[in-house]
Legacy VTK file of the C-alpha trace (Angstrom):
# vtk DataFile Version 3.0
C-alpha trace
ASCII
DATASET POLYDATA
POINTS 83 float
-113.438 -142.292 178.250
-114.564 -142.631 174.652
-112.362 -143.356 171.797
-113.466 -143.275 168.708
-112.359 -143.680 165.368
-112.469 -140.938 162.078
-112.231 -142.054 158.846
-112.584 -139.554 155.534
-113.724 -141.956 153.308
-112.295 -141.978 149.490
-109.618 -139.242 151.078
-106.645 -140.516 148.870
-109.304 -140.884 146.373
-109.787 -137.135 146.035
-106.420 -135.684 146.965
-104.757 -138.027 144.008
-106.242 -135.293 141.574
-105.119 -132.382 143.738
-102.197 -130.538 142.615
-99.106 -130.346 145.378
-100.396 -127.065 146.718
-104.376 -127.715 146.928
-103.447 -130.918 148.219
-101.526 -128.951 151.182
-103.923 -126.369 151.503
-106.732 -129.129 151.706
-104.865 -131.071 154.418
-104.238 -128.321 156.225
-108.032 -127.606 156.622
-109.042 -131.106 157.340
-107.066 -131.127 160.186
-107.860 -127.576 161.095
-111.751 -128.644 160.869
-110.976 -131.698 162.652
-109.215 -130.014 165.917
-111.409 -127.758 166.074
-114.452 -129.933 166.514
-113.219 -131.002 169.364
-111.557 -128.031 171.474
-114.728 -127.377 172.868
-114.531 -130.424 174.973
-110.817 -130.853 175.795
-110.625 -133.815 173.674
-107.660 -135.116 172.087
-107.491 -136.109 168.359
-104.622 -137.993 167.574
-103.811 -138.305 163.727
-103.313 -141.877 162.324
-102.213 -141.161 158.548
-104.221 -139.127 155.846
-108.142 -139.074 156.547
-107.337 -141.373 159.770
-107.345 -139.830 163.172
-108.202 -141.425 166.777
-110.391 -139.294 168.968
-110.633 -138.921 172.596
-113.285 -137.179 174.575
-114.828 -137.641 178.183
-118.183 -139.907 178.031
-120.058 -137.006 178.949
-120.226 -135.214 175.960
-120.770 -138.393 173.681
-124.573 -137.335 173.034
-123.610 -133.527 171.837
-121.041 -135.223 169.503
-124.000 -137.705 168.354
-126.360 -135.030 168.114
-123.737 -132.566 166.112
-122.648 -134.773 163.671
-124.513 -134.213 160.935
-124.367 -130.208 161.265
-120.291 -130.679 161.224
-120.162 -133.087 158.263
-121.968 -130.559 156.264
-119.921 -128.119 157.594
-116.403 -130.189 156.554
-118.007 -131.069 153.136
-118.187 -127.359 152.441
-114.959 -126.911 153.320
-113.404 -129.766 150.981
-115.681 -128.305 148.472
-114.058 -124.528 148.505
-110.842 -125.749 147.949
LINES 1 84
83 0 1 2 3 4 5 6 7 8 9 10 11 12 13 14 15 16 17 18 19 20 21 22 23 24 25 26 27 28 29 30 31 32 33 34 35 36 37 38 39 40 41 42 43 44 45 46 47 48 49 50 51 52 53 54 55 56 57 58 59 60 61 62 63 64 65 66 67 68 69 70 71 72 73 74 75 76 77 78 79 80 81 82
């Protein structure tokens, strides 16, 4: 078992100059991006607070997650930069 740690840096950073509803809308797809990342695998993400979450996964698939993890940061940076 592998637990690791996510942290969004600067998170309340950005949100603070969010109004109400993109500030929703953009939580909502952080942790939509976030869950998904790891259905694949059955792994469990458990959120901490805003841009903190704890995440689970079977040690077996700790080098695709290595190996992926540049490809899905772009892929969440595009997201936090359409909304």
């Amino acid at each position: 078992m592998v637990i690791a740690k996510i942290v969004i840096d600067n998170y309340d950073e950005a949100i603070s100059k969010l109004t109400e509803a993109q500030r929703a809308v953009l939580t909502a797809d952080t942790d939509k991006h976030i869950y998904s990342w790891a259905q694949n695998t059955h792994a469990v993400i458990k959120k901490q607070e805003r841009g903190k979450y704890n995440f689970y996964f079977e040690k077996k698939y700790l080098d695709g997650y290595l190996k992926a993890d540049f490809e899905k940061l772009r892929d969440f940076v595009q997201v936090v930069g359409e909304s």
